[in-house]
C-alpha angles and dihedrals in degrees: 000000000000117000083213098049107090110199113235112205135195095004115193120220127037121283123277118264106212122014123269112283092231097212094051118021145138113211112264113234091257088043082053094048096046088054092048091054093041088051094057093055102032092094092048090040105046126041094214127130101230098178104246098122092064088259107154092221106055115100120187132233138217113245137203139214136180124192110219152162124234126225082261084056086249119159117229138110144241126236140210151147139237111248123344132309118231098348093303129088099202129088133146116258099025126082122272122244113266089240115030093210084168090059108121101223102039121109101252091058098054090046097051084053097063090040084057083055100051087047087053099047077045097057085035101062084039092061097044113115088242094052095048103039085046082052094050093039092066096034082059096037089055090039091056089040093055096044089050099055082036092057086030091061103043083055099057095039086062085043095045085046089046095054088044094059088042090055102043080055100046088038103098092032112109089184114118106242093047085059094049085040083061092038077057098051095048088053090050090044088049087040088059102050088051079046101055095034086053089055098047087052090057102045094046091049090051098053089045091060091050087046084048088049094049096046089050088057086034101057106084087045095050081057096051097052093044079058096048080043093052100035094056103040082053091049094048089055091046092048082049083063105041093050104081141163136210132207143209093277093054087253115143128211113172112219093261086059087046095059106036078080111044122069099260087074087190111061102246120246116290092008118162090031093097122127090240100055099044092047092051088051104043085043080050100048099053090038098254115167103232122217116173135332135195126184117208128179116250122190137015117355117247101253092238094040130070109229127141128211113268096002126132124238139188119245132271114270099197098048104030106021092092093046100041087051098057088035097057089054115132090017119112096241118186112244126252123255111278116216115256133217124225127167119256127223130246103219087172146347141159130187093288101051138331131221113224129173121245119225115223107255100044125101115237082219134005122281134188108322094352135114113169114094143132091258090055085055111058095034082068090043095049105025092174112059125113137231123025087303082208116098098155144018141230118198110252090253093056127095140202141034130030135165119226126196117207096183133044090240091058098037092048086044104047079043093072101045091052087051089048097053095239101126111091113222127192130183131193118214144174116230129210093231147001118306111215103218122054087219145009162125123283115202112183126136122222144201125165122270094250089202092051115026137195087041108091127213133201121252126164088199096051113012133099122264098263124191128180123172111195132181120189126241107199142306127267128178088327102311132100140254106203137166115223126220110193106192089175124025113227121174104262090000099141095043088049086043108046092039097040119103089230096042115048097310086221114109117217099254114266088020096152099184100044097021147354134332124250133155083279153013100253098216122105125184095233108169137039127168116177132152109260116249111232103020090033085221116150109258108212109186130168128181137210125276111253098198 
């Protein structure tokens, strides 16, 4: 048997029907019992620190796991994890990676070998006394260049403001000597552009000898670095087509041909090394049956993601959309949830704008392939308002409260209160836990995880000034009742927020990105107060309450 195949005995629940959509799942019973076993056995198999004993060092690590039969019709699953462990890929009991780039005697190895020597001959002729003094030499020579014209130029300009205030004097004199003292002044004028042009010449030609002198030095090193260029860009395109990928029906794409056709165009960084993709091939590969898979963090959470300990997460869409799409071909997947589209209510209008409450599940405005929206929406209900009627958004999960302008002056006016940060906004949620302080001020800044949008981190050198005050409601079943503040409005800003360890670490429930799935986001935009645009009077409005 497989080193690889891990019996699954007495399973509880009937099997699935179709295989895990990838990107929006709930683990199925026997997901849930793989992971189980897995987790039992990850601390004795793998010699990796996970963080979970407070060490500062320890960092965590999404797993995989695919439940599978085996050509006996044996249960069991297969496991895996995402990247690599301490530096290696390889570890017994877990799938290998569909490409081994560590192995020894591969060819990206040994080409990344002689691409490390060309960096170090690099380093070494940079560091050689000729190369740095020609270096200095032309950094001094254009400094000097640059103080002298400076110095050069601040002398003619007094001189050019001097002759200015001499003419204007000597301008309405017929005497003789006031007409050679002019004829003077436009010699010394004339003296002072040869002078500066002279200048500019010598110091150009200067800098262009010690140019001359560097590139001379230089040469063998610009050559080197055009064959590192080249050689990596050829072993990255060679990697693209070793890396391949089979599906269901036996078909193969390597990554290059993946993401030709996606919109990426380049494959992202560390594509490929997912838990999902290796655990379909390898399953494909030896002839398993595969029946469903899940894939949940374990360890300690990234410091910019929000990820919790145990819990299952969706893939990557960046990294593994295009994969997983050619690799679940021929499987029964279950489909993905398709947006729905729900009325809204109208709670009030008048001839400027109305305020209507947005159900959870519909988009605020279209997005690919969709068209229902609110946007869609009110442009059929009030067919004849002008201007785009939508100055802010809600996410499609979430519920409650929107403004809608039926006229420019409102919508440019209600746009710059919004810009301006004067509408006071105020959400109701449901958190997964207690929250220790009854209120306070969350201070987290957020961008968008470019390898899996639309899922935001935090970073403090990239990310967006992001604010949130909060103040609990009240405490159920361990869970809590909590009133938002959103003094930005960052997209995701109260889920991260809310789910991240240095936020509230208490995901909103059936937060499927940050936390954990449920028949709703339990997050409703309940209060909004504004000036109205047109009377300035001040707009109260709060809704009622969705769960």
């Amino acid at each position: 048997m497989l080193p690889y195949f891990r019996a699954l005995k007495e399973v509880s629940g009937e099997a699935p029907d179709v295989f895990t959509q990838p990107f929006d799942y709930e683990a199925h019973p026997w997901v849930l019992q793989a992971a189980q076993d897995l987790q039992q056995k990850i601390s004795t198999e793998l010699d990796h620190d996970f963080g979970r004993e407070g060490v500062e060092t320890g960092l965590g690590k999404m797993m995989g796991v695919l439940v599978v039969k085996n050509r006996e019709g044996q249960l069991g699953y297969l496991a895996a994890y995402s990247g690599r462990l301490d530096d290696g890929n390889q570890h017994y009991g877990y799938v290998p990676p569909v490409f081994d780039i560590l192995d020894e005697e591969g060819f990206y190895r040994k080409e990344e070998d002689a691409i490390t020597v060309i960096n170090h001959r690099v380093i070494a002729l940079e560091k050689e006394e000729g190369y740095l003094e020609a270096k200095a030499s032309l950094a001094s020579c254009s400094q000097a260049a640059a103080n002298a014209l400076a110095s050069l130029k601040a002398v003619h300009k007094a001189a050019k403001a001097a002759r200015n205030e001499e003419r204007t004097l000597l301008q309405y004199k017929e005497e003789e000597d006031a007409q050679a003292r002019l004829t003077a002044l436009d010699n010394e004028s004339a003296r002072h552009h040869y002078e500066w042009k002279d200048a500019n010449r010598f110091w150009k030609q200067e800098i262009e000898l010690a140019e001359n002198r560097l590139q001379d030095i230089e040469g063998p090193i610009i050559l080197l670095k055009e064959e590192r260029r080249q050689r990596s860009a050829q072993l990255q395109q060679k990697l693209f087509e070793h890396y391949t990928f089979l599906n269901a029906k036996g078909e193969v794409k390597s990554l290059g041909q993946l993401f030709d056709v996606s919109e990426n165009k380049t494959p992202p960084s560390g594509a490929g090394e997912c838990a999902a993709p290796k655990l379909l091939q390898y399953a494909y590969l030896h002839g398993y049956q595969t029946l469903a898979m899940g894939e949940f963090w374990w360890g300690k959470t990234i410091p910019s993601e929000v990820r919790h300990h145990g819990r299952f997460y969706p893939a990557c869409k960046s990294k593994c959309e295009p994969i997983l799409g050619h690799m679940l071909q021929g499987l029964n997947v279950a489909p993905r949830k398709q947006p729905q589209g729900p009325a809204i209510t109208v709670i009030r209008e008048d001839e400027h704008l109305a305020i209507i409450s947005k159900p959870h599940g519909l988009l605020s405005v279209p997005g690919k392939g969709d068209w229902d929206s609110v946007s869609a929406q009110v442009k059929i209900r009030w067919p004849e308002a002008e201007g785009p009627m939508m100055v802010h958004r809600l996410d499609m999960d979430t519920s409650g409260l929107m403004v809608i302008t039926k006229t420019w002056q409102a919508y440019h006016h209600l746009q710059q209160q919004f810009l301006h940060h004067n509408i006071r906004k105020t959400y109701l949620a449901l958190l997964d836990g207690e929250v220790k302080d009854s209120t306070g001020t969350i201070d987290l800044p957020l961008r968008v995880d470019l390898d899996d949008r639309p899922r935001q981190l935090v970073c403090y050198e990239h990310g967006k000034p992001a604010v949130s005050r909060y103040k609990v409601i009240g405490y159920t079943n361990g869970k809590t009742r909590i009133h938002f503040f959103p003094m930005t409005g960052r997209t995701h800003q109260l889920r991260v927020h809310a789910a991240h360890h240095q936020g509230l670490a208490c995901p909103i429930v059936g937060d499927d990105l940050y936390g954990s799935p449920a028949d709703r986001l339990y997050l409703q935009a309940i209060g909004l107060e504004f000036e109205h645009p047109v009377t300035g009077e001040s707009v109260k409005v709060w809704g009622r309450e969705d769960f």
